[in-house]
C-alpha positions in Angstrom: 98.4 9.9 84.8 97.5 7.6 87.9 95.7 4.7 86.3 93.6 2.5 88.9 95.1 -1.2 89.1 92.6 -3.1 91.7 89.6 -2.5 93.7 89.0 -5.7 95.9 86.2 -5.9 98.8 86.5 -8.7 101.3 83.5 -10.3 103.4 84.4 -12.9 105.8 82.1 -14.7 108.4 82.6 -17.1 110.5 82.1 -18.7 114.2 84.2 -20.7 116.1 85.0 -22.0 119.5 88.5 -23.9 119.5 91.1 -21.6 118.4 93.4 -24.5 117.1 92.1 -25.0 113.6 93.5 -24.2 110.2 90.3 -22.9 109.2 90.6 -20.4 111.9 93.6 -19.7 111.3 93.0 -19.1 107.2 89.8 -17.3 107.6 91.2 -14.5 110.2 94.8 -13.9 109.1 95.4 -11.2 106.5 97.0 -7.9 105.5 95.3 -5.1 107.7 93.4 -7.6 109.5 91.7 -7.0 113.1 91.4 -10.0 114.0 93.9 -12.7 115.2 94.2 -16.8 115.4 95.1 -16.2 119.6 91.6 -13.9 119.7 89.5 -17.3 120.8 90.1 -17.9 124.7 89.2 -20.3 126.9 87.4 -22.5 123.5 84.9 -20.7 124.2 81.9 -19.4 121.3 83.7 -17.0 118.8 81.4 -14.6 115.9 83.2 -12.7 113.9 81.9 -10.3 111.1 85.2 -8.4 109.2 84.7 -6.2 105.5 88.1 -5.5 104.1 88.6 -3.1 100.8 91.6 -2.1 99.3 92.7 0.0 96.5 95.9 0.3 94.3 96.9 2.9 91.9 99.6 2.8 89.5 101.3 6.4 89.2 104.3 4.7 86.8 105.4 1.3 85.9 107.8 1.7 88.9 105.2 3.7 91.5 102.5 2.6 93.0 100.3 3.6 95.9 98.3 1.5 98.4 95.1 2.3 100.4 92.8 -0.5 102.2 89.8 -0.3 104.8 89.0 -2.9 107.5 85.7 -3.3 109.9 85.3 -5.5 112.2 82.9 -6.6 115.1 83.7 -9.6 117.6 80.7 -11.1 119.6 82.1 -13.4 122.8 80.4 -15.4 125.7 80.2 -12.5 128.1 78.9 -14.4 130.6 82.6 -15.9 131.4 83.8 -12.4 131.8 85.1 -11.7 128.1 84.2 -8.6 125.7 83.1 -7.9 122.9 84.8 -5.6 120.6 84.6 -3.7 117.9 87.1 -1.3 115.7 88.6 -0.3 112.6 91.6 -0.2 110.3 93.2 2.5 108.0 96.1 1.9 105.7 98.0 4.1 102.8 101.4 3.6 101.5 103.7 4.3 98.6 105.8 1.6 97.1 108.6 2.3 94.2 110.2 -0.5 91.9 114.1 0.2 92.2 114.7 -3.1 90.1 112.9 -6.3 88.6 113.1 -7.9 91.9 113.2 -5.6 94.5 110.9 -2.9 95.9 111.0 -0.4 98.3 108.1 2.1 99.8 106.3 3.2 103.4 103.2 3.0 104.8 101.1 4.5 107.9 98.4 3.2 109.8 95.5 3.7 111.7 93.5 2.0 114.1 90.5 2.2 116.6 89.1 -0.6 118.6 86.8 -0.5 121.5 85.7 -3.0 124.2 82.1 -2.3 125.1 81.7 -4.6 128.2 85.4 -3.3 129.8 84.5 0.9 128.5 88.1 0.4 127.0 89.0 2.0 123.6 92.1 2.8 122.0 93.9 4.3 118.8 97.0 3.2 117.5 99.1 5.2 114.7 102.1 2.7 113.0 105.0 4.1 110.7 106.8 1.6 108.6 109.7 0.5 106.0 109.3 -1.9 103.5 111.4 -3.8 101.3 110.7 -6.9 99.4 113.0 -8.9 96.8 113.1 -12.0 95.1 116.2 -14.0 94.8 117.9 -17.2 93.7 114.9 -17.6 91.4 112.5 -19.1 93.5 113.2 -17.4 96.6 110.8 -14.4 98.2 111.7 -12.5 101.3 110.2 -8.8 102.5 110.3 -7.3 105.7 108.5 -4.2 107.5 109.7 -2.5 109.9 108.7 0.9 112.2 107.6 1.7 115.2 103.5 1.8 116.7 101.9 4.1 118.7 99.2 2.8 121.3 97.1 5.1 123.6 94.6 3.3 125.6 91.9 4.9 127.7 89.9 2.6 130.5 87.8 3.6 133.4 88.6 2.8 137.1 87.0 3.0 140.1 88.3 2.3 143.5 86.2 2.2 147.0 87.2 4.7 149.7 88.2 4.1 153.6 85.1 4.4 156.0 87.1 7.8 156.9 87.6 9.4 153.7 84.2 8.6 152.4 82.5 10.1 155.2 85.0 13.2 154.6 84.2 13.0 151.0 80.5 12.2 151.2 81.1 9.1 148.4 82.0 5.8 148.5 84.2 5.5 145.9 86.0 7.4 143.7 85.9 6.6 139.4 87.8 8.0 136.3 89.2 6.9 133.2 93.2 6.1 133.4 95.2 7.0 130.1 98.4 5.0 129.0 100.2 5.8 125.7 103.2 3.1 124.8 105.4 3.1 122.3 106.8 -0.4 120.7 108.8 -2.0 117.9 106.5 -2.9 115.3 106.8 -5.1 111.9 107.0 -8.3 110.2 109.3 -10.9 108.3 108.3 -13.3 105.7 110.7 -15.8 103.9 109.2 -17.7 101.4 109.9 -20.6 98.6 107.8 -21.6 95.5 108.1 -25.2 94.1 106.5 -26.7 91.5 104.4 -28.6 93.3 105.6 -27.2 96.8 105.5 -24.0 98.8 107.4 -23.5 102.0 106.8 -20.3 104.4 108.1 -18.9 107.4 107.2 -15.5 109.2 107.2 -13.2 112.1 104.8 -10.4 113.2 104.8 -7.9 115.7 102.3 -5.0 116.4 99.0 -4.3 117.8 96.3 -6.1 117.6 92.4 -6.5 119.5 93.3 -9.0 122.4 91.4 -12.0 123.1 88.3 -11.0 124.7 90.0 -10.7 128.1 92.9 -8.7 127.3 91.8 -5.5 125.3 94.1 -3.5 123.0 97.4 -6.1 122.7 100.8 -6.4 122.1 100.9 -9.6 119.1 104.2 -11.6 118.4 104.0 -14.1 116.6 106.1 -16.9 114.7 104.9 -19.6 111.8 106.2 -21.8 109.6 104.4 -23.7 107.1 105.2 -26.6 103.8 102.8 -27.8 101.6 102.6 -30.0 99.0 100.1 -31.0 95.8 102.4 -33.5 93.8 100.3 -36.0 94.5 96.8 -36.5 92.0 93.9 -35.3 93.5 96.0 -35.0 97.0 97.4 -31.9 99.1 99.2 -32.0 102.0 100.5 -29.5 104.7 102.1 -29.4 108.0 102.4 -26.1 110.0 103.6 -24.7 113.7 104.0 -21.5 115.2 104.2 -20.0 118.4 101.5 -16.4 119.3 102.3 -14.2 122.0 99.9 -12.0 123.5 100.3 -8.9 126.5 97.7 -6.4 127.2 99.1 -2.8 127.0 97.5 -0.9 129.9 97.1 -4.1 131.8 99.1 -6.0 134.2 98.5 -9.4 133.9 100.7 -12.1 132.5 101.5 -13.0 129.2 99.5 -15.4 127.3 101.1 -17.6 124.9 99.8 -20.4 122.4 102.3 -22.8 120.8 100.4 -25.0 118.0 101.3 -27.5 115.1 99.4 -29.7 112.8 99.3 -31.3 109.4 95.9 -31.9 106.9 95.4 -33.6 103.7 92.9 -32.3 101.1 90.9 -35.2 99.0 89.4 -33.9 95.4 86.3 -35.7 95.8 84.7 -34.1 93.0 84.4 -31.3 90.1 84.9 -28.2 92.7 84.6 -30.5 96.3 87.4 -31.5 98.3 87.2 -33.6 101.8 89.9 -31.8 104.1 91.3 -34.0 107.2 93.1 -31.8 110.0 94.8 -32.5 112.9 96.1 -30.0 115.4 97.7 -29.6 119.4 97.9 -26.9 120.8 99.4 -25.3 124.3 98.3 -22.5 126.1 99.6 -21.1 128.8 99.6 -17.4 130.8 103.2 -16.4 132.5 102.6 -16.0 136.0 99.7 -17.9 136.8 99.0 -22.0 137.1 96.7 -21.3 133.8 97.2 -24.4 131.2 95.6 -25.9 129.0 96.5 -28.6 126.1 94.5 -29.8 123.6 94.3 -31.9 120.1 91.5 -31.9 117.7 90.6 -33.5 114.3 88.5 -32.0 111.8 87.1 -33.5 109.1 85.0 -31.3 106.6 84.1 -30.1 102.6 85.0 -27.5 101.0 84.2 -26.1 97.7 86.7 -24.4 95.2 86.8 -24.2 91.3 90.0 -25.8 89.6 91.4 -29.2 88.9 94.1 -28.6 91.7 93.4 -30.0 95.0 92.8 -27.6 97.4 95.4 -25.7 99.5 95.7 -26.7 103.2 97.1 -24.3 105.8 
């Protein structure tokens, strides 16, 4: 019989206004997440409110099925011409054990977002591959790969010649303009476990809810990431990556964020670490004289049961 393996519900607050920070990073990036480390523009004021549950049942000790849930709700400064947004995420898949290190299996997935201030929603429906093997011992590597669907609806309106309105008897002339696009969508991950180490690198492409300017969005994005706890009561990390960002159903240039840091966690205490961060970033929009660069350092605590130091990103 199918026998129920996890059951895990997610709550995750947070507000922000540079986009550049680990903890921004950590605390919006996720399996079926909505929200995205390029969704804070301009540093400007950030709220986020995301509920993530996920399910797992075990139909054999080589098949299992996948389901998860995610809500989310973005508040921005309107008042610079961003939006709000809100939407949803659907997932279900089927994964089968065809050795002690590989596995194989689908999924399909679902998702609504809407952009109050702009009238824009959309729905997007994704079809994957998986495949994920370990290898060489310490080695991980998976990959998904498929294709997304995207249909965006926003409303125009456009004012009409002297002539024509007079012929018409209206100024203007509104509607709601539909675009449905079809794209490449998945993501890579190569990983290595240490003993006291971990090294990462990954790629993602797909949809995700824009930045407050752009709505519904194309997302590419690259990372790579090492960190190390050898050291008593001391973790360390550096990271870079580069996020890529194109509005589907808008013409504007592309927006693009190129960051790197490093950050050192201090056990301080049972459960209490002091975390130093530094981080640059670049942003920059193809097509226009937009640019911005920027560093910040962050210094803060944060609490977590255990005797290791606490992870960076």
């Amino acid at each position: 019989g199918v026998q129920t393996c996890a059951l895990p519900i997610y709550e995750t607050a947070g507000t922000f206004t540079y986009g550049n920070t680990g903890v921004a990073a950590s605390a919006t990036t996720g399996s079926g997440s909505a929200l995205d480390q390029s969704a804070i523009f301009f540093d400007s004021r950030f709220n986020y409110l995301q509920s993530t549950a996920s399910l797992t049942l075990l139909q054999s000790a080589k098949t299992f099925y996948t389901m998860s849930g995610t809500g989310f709700l973005q508040n921005r400064k309107e008042t610079i011409g961003l939006t709000n947004s809100w939407g949803y995420d659907l997932t279900g898949g089927i994964n089968r054990r065809v050795s002690r290190a590989t596995t194989i299996g689908v999924d399909y997935a679902y998702t609504h977002f809407e952009f109050p201030a702009f009238g824009t929603l959309s729905d997007t429906n994704a079809f994957h591959g998986n495949f994920t093997t370990n290898f060489a011992r310490a080695w991980k590597f998976s990959m998904q790969a498929g294709v997304a669907i995207s249909e965006v609806q926003s409303p125009f309106s456009f004012t009409l010649s002297p002539i024509l309105a007079a012929l018409l008897g209206q100024k203007s002339i509104s509607g709601v303009a539909y675009s449905k696009v079809a794209m490449p969508s998945g993501a890579v991950t190569l990983s290595r476990q240490f003993p006291r180490s971990a090294l990462t690198f990954s790629y993602k492409r797909g949809v995700v809810s824009g930045n407050g300017f752009t709505n519904t969005a194309r997302n590419e994005t690259g990372l790579g990431s090492y960190s190390y706890s050898g050291i008593r009561r001391v973790s360390l990390s550096v990271d870079g990556g580069y996020y890529g960002v194109s509005g589907l159903g808008q013409s504007f240039g592309k927006y693009s964020q190129y960051s790197g840091g490093a950050a050192a966690s201090f056990a301080v205490a049972p459960a209490t670490h002091l975390t130093v961060r530094y981080d640059y970033r670049d942003q920059e929009i193809a097509q226009s004289t937009y640019g911005l660069q920027g560093s910040r350092v962050s210094v803060g605590i944060m609490f977590s049961p255990g005797n290791v130091p606490l992870s960076i990103w």
